[in-house]
N, CA, C and O atoms as a CHARMM CRD file, in Angstrom:
* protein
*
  324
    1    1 UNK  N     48.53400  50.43200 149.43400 PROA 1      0.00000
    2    1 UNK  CA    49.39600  51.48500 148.96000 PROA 1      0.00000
    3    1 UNK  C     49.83500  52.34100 150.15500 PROA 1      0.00000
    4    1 UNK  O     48.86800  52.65600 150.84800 PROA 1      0.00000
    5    2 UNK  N     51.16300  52.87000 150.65500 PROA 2      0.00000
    6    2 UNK  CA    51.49700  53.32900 151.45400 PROA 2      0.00000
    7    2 UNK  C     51.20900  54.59400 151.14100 PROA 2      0.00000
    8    2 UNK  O     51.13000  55.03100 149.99200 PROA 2      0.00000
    9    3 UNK  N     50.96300  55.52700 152.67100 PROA 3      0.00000
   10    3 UNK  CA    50.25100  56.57200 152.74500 PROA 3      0.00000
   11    3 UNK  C     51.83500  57.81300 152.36000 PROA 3      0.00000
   12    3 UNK  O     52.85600  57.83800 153.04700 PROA 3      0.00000
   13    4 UNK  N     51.61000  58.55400 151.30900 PROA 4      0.00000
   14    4 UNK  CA    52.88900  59.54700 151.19000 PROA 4      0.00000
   15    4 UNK  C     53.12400  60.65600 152.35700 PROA 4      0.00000
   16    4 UNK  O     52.37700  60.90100 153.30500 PROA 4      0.00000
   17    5 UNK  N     54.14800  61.15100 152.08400 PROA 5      0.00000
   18    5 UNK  CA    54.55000  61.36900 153.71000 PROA 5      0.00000
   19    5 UNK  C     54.54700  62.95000 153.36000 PROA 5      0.00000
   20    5 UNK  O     55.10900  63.46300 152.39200 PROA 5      0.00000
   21    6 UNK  N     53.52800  63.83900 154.70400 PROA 6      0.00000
   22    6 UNK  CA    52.97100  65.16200 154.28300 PROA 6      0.00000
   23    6 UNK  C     54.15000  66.11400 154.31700 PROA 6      0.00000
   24    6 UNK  O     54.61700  65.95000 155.44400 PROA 6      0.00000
   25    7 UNK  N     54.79800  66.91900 153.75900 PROA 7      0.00000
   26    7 UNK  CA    55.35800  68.10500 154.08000 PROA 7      0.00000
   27    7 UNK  C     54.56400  69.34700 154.42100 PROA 7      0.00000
   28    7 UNK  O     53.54100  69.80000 153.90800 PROA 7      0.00000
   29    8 UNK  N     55.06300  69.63300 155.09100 PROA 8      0.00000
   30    8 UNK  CA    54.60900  71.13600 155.79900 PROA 8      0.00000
   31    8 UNK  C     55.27800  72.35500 155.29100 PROA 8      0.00000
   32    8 UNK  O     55.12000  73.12800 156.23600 PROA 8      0.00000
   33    9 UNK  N     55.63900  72.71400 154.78500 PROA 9      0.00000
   34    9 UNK  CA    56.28900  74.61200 154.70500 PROA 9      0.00000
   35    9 UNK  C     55.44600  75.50300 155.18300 PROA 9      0.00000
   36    9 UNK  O     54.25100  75.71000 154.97100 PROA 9      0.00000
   37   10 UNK  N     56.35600  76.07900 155.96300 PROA 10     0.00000
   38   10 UNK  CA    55.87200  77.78800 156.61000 PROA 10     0.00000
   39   10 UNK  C     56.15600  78.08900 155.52300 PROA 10     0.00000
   40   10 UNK  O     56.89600  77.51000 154.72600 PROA 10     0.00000
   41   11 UNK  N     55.37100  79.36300 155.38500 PROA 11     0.00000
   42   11 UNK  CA    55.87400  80.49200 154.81300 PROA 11     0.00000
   43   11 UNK  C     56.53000  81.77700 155.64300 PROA 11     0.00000
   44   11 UNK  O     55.96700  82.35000 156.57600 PROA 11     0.00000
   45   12 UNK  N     57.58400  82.04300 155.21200 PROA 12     0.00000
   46   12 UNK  CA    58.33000  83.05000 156.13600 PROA 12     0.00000
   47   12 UNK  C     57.38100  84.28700 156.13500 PROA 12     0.00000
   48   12 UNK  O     56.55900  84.43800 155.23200 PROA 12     0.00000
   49   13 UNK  N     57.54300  85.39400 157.42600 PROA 13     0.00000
   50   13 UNK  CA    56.48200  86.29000 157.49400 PROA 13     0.00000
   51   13 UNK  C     57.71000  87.31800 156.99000 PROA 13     0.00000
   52   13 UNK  O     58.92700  87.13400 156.96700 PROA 13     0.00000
   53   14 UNK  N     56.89000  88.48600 156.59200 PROA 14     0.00000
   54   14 UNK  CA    57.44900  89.08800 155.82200 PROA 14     0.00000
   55   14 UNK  C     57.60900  90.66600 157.06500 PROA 14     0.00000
   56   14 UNK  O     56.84800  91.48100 157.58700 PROA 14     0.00000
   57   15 UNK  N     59.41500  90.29400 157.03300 PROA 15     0.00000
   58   15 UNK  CA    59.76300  91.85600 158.01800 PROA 15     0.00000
   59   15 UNK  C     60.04000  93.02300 157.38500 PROA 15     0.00000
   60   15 UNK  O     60.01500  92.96700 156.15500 PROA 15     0.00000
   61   16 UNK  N     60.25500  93.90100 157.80700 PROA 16     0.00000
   62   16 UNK  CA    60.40200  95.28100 157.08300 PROA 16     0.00000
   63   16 UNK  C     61.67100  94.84600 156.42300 PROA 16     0.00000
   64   16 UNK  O     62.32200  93.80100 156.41000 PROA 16     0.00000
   65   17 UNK  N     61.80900  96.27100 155.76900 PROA 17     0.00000
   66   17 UNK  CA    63.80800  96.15500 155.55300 PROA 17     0.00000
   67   17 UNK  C     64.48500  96.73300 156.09900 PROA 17     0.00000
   68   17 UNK  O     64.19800  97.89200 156.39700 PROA 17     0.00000
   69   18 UNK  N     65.57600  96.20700 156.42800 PROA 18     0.00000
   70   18 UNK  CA    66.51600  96.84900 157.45600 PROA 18     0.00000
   71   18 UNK  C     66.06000  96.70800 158.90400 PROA 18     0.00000
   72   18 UNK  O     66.32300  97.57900 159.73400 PROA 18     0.00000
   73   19 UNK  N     65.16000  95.26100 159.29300 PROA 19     0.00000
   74   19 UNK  CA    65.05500  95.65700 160.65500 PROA 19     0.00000
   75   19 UNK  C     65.45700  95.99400 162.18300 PROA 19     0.00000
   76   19 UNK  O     64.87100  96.57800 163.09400 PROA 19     0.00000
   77   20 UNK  N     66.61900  95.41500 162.06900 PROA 20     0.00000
   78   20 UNK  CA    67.18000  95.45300 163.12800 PROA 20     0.00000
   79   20 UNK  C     67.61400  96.95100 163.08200 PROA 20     0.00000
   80   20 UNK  O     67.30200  97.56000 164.10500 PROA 20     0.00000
   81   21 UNK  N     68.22500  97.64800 162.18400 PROA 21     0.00000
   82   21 UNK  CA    68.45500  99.21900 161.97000 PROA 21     0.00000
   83   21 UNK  C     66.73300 100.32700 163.11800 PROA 21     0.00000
   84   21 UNK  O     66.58100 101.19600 163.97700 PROA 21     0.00000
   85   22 UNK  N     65.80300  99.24200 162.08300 PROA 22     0.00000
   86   22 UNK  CA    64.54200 100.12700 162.40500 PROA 22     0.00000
   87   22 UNK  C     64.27300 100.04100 164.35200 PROA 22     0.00000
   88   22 UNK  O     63.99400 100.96100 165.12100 PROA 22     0.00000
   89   23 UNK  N     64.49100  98.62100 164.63000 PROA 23     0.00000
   90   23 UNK  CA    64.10800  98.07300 165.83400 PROA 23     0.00000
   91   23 UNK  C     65.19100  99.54300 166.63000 PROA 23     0.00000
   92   23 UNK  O     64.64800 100.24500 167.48300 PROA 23     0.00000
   93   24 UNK  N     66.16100  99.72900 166.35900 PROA 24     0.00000
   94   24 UNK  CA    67.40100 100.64900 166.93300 PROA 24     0.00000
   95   24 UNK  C     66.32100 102.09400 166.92800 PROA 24     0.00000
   96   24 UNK  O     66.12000 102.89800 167.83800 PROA 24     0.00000
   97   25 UNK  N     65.72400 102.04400 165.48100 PROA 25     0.00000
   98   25 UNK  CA    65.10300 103.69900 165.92100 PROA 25     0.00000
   99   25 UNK  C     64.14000 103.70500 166.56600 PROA 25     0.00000
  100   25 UNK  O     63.76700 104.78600 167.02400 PROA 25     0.00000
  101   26 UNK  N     63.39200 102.50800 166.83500 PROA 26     0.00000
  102   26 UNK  CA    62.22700 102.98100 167.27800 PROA 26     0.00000
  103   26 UNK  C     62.49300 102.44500 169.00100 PROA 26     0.00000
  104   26 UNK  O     61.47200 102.27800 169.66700 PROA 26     0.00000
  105   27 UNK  N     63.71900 102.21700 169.60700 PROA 27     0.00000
  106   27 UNK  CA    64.10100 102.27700 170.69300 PROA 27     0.00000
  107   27 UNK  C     64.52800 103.47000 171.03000 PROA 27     0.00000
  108   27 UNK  O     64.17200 103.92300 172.11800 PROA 27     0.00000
  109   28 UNK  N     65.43100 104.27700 170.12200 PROA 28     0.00000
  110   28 UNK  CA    65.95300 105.60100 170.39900 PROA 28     0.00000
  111   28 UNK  C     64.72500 106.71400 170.14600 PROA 28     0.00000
  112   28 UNK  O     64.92900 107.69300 170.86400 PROA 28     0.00000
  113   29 UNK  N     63.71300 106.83200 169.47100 PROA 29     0.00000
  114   29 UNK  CA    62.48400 107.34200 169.44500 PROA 29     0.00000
  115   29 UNK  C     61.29600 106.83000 170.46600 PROA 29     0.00000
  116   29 UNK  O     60.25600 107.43100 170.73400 PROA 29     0.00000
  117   30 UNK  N     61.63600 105.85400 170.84200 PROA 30     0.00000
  118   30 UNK  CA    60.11500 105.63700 172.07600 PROA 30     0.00000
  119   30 UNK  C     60.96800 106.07900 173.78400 PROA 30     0.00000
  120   30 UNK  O     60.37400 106.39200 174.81600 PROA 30     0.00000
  121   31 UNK  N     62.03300 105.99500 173.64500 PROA 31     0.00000
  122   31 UNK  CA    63.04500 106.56600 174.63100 PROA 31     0.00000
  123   31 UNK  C     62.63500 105.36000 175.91300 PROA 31     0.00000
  124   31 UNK  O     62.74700 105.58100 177.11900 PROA 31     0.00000
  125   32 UNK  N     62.14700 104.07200 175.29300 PROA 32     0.00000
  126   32 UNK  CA    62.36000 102.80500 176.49300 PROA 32     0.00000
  127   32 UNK  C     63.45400 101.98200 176.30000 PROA 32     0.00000
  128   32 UNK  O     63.83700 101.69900 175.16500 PROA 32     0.00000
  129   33 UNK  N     63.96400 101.59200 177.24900 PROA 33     0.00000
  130   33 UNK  CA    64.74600 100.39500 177.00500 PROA 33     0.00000
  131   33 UNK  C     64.85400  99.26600 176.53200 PROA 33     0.00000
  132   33 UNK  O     63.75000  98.73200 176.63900 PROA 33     0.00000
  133   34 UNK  N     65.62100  98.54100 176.02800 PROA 34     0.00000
  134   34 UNK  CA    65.58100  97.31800 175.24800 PROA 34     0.00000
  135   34 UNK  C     64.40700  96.43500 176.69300 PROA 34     0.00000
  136   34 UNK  O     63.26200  96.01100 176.53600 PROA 34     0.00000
  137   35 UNK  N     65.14000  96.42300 177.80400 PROA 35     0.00000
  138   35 UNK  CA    64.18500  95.57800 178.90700 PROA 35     0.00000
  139   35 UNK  C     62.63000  95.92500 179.18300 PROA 35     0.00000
  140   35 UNK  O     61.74300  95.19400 179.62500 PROA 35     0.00000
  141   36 UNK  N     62.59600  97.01300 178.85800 PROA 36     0.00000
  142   36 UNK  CA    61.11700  97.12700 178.89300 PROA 36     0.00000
  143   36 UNK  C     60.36600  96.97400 177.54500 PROA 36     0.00000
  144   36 UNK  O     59.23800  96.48200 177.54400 PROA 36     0.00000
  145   37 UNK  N     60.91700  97.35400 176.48200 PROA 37     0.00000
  146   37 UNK  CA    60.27700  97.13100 174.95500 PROA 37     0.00000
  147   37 UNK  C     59.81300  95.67100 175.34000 PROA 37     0.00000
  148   37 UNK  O     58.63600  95.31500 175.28100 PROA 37     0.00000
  149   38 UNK  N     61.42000  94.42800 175.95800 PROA 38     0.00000
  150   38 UNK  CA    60.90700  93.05900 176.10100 PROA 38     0.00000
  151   38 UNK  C     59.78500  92.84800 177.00700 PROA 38     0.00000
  152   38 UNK  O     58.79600  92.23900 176.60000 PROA 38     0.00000
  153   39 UNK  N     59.85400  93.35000 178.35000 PROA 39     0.00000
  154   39 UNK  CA    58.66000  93.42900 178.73400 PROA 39     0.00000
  155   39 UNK  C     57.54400  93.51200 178.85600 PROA 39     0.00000
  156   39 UNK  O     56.94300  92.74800 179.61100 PROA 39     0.00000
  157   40 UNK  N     56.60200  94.96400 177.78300 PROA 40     0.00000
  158   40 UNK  CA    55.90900  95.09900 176.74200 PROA 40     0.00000
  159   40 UNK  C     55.48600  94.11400 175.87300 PROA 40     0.00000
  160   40 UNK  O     54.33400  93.95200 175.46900 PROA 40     0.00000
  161   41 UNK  N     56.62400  93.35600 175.55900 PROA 41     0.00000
  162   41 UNK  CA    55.67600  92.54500 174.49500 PROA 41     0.00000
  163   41 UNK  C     56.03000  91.22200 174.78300 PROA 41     0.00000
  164   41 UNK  O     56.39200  90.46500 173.88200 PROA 41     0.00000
  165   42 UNK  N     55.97100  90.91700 175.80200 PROA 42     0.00000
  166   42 UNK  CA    56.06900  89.34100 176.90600 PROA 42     0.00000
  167   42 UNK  C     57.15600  88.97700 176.26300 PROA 42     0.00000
  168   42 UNK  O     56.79500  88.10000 175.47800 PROA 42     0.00000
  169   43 UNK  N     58.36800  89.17200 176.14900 PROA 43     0.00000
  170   43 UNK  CA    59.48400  88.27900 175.62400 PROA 43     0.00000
  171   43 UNK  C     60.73300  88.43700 176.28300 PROA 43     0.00000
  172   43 UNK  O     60.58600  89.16100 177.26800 PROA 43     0.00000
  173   44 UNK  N     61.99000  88.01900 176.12400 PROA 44     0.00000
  174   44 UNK  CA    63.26500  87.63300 177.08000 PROA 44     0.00000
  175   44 UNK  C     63.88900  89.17100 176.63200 PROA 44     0.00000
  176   44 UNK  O     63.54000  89.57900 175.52400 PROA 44     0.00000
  177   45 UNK  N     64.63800  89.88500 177.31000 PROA 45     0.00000
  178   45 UNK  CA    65.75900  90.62900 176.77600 PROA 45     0.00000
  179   45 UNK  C     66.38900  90.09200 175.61700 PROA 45     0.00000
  180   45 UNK  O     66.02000  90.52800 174.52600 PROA 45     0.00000
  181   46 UNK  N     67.19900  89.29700 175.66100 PROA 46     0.00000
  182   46 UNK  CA    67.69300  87.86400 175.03000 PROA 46     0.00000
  183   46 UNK  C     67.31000  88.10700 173.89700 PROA 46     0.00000
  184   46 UNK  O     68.10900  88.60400 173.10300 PROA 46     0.00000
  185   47 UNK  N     65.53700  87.72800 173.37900 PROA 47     0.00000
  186   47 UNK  CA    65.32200  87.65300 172.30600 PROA 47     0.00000
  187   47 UNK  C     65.23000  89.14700 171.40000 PROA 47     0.00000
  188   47 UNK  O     65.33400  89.20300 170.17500 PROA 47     0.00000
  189   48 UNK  N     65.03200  90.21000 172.22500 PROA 48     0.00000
  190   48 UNK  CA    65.48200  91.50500 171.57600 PROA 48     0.00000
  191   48 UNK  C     66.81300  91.52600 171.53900 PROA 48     0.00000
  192   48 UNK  O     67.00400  92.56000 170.89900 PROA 48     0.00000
  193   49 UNK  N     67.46300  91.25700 171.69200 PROA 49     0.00000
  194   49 UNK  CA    69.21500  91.22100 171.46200 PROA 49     0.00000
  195   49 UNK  C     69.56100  90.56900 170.15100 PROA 49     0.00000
  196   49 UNK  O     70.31900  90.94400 169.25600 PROA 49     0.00000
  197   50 UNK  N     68.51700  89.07800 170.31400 PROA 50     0.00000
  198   50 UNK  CA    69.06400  88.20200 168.67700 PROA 50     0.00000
  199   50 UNK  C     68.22100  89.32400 167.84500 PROA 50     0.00000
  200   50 UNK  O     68.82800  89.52600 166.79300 PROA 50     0.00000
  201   51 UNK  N     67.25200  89.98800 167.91200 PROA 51     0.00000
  202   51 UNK  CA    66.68000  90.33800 166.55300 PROA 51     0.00000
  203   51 UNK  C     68.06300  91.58700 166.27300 PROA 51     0.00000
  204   51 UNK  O     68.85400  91.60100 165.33000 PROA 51     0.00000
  205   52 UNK  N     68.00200  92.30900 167.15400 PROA 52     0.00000
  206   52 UNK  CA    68.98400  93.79000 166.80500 PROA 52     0.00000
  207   52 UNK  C     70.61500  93.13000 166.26300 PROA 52     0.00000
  208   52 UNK  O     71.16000  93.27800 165.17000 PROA 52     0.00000
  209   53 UNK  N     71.13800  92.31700 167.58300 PROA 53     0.00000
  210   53 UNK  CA    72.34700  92.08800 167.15500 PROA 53     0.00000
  211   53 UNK  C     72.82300  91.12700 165.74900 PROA 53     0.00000
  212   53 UNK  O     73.63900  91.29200 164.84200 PROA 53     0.00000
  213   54 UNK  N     71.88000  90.09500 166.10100 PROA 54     0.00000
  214   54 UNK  CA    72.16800  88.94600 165.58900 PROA 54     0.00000
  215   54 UNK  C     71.12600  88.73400 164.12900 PROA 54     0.00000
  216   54 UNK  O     71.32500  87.72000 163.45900 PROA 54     0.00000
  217   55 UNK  N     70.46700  89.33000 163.86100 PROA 55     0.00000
  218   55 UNK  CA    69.58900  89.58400 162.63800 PROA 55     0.00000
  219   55 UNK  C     68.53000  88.38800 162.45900 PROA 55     0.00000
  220   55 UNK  O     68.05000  87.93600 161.41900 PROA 55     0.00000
  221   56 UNK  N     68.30000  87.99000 163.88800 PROA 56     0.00000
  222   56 UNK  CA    67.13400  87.31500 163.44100 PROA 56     0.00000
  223   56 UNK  C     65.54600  87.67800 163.98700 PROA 56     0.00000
  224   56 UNK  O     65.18500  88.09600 165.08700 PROA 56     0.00000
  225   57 UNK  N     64.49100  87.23700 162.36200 PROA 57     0.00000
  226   57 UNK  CA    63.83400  87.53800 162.42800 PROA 57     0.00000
  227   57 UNK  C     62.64100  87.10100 163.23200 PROA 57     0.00000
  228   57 UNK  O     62.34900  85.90600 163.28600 PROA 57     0.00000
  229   58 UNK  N     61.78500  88.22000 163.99800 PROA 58     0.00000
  230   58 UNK  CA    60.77700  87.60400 164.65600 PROA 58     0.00000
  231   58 UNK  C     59.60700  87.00200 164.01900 PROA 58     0.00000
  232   58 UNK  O     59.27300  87.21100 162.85300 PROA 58     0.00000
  233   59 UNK  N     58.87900  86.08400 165.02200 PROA 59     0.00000
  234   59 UNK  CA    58.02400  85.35500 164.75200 PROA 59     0.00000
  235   59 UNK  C     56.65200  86.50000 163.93000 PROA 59     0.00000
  236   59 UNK  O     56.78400  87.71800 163.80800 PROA 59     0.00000
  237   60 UNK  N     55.60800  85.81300 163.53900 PROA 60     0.00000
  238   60 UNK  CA    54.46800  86.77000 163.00600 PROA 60     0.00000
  239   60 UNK  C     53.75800  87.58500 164.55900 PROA 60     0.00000
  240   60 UNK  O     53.42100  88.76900 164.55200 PROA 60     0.00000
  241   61 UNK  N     53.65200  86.79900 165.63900 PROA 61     0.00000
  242   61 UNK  CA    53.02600  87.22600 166.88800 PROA 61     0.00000
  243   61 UNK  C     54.17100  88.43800 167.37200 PROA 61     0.00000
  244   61 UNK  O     53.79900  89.60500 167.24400 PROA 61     0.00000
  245   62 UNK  N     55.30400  88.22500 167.82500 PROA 62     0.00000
  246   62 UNK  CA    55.90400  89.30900 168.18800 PROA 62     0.00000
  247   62 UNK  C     56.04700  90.24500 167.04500 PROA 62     0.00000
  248   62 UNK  O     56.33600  91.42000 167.27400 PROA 62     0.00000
  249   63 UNK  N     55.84600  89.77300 165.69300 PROA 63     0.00000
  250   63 UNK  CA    56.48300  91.57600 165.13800 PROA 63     0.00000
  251   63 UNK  C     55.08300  92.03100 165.21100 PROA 63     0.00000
  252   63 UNK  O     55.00800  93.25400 165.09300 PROA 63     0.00000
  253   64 UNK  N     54.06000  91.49500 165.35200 PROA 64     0.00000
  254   64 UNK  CA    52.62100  91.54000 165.86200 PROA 64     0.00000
  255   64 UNK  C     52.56600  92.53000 167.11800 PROA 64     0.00000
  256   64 UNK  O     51.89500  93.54200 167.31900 PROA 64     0.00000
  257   65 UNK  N     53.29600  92.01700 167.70600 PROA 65     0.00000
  258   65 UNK  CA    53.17300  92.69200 169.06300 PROA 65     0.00000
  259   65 UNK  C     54.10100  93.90000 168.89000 PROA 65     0.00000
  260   65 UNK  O     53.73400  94.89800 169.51100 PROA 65     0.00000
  261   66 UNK  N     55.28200  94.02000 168.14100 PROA 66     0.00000
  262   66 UNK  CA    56.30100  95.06600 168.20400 PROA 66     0.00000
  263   66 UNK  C     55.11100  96.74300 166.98300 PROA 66     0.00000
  264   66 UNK  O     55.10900  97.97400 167.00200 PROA 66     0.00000
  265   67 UNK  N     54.75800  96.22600 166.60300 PROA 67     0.00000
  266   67 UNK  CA    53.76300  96.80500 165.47600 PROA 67     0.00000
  267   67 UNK  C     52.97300  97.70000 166.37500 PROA 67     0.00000
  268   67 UNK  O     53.05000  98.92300 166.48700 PROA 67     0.00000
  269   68 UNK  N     51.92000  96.54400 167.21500 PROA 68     0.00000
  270   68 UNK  CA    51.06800  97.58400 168.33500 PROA 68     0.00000
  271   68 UNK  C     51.72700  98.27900 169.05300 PROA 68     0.00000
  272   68 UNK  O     51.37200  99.43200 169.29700 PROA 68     0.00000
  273   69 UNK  N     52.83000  97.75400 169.55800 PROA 69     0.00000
  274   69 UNK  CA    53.01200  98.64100 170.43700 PROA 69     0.00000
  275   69 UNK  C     53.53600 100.27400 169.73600 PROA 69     0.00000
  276   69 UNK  O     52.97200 101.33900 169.99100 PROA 69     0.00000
  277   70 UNK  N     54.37300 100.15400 169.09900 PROA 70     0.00000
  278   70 UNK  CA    54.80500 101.15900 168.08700 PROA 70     0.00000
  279   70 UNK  C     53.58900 102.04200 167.72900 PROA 70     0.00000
  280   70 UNK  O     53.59100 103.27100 167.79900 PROA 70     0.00000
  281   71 UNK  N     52.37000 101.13900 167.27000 PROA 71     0.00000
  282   71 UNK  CA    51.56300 102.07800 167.08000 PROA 71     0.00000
  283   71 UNK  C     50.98200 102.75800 167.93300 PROA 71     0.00000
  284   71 UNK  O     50.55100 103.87600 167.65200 PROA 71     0.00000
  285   72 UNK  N     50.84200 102.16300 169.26600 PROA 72     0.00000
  286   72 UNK  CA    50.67000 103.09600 170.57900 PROA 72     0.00000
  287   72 UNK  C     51.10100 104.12300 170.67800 PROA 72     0.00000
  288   72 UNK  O     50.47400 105.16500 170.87000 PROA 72     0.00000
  289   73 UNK  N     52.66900 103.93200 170.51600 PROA 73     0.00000
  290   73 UNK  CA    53.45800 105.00000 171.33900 PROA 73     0.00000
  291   73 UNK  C     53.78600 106.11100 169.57700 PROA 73     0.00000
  292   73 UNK  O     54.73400 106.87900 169.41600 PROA 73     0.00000
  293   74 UNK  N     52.85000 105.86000 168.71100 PROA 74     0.00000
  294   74 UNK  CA    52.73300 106.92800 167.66100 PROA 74     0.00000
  295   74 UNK  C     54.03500 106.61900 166.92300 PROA 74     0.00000
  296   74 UNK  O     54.41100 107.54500 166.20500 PROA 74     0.00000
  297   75 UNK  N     54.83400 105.50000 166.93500 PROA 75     0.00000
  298   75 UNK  CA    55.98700 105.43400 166.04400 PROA 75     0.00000
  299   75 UNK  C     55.48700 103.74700 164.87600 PROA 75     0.00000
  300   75 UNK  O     56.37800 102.96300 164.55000 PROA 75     0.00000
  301   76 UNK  N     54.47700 103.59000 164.58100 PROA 76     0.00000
  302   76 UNK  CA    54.37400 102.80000 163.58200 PROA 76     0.00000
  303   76 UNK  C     54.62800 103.08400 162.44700 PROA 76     0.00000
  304   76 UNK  O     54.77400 102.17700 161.62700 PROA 76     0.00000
  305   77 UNK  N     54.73200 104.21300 162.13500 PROA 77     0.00000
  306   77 UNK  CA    55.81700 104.52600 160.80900 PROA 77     0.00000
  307   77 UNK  C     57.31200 103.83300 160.92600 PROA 77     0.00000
  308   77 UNK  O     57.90600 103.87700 159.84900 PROA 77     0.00000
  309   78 UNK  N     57.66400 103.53200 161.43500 PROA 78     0.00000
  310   78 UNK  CA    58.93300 103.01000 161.86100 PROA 78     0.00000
  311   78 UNK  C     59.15700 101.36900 160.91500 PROA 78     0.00000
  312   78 UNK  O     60.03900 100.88700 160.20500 PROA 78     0.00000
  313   79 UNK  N     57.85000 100.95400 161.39900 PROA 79     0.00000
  314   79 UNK  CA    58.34700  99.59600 160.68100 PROA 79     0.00000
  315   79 UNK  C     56.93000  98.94100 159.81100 PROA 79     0.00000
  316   79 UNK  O     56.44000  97.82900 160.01000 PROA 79     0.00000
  317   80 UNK  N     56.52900  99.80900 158.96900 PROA 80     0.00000
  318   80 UNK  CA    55.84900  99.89200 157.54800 PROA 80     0.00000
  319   80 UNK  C     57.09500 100.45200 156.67100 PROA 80     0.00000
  320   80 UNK  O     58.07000 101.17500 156.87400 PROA 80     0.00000
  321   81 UNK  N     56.69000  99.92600 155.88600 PROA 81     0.00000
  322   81 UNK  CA    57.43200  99.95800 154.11500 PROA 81     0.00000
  323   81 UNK  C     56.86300 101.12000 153.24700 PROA 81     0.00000
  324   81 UNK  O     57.24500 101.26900 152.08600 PROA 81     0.00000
């Protein structure tokens, strides 16, 4: 009997609402730059550009990482619900 063939599904991680709006405040409230936010949390300029401009959503590790850091700098209210 041939072996059936496995599917995998992710489950999508679940982002705030409105994030790219939020990602905007909590750049204009931590008063760093898009290049250093990327910096901060090991990733390209680039890929902070697709989340703000282009509406896509980050992985579970970076909004992971966008979370701590936020909560560092006392703005994790920003992107809780």
């Amino acid at each position: 009997m041939p072996r059936q063939p496995t599917q995998y599904r992710r489950k999508p991680h679940a982002t705030p609402d409105h994030f790219p709006q939020r990602l905007e405040w909590f750049q204009h409230a931590s008063g760093l730059t898009w290049a250093e936010i990327a910096r901060r949390l090991g990733i390209s300029p680039i890929t902070i550009r697709r989340w703000w401009k282009r509406g896509v959503r980050p992985n579970y590790r970076h909004l992971k990482a966008l979370q701590d850091l936020a909560d560092d700098l006392g703005l994790g209210h920003l992107f809780t619900d």
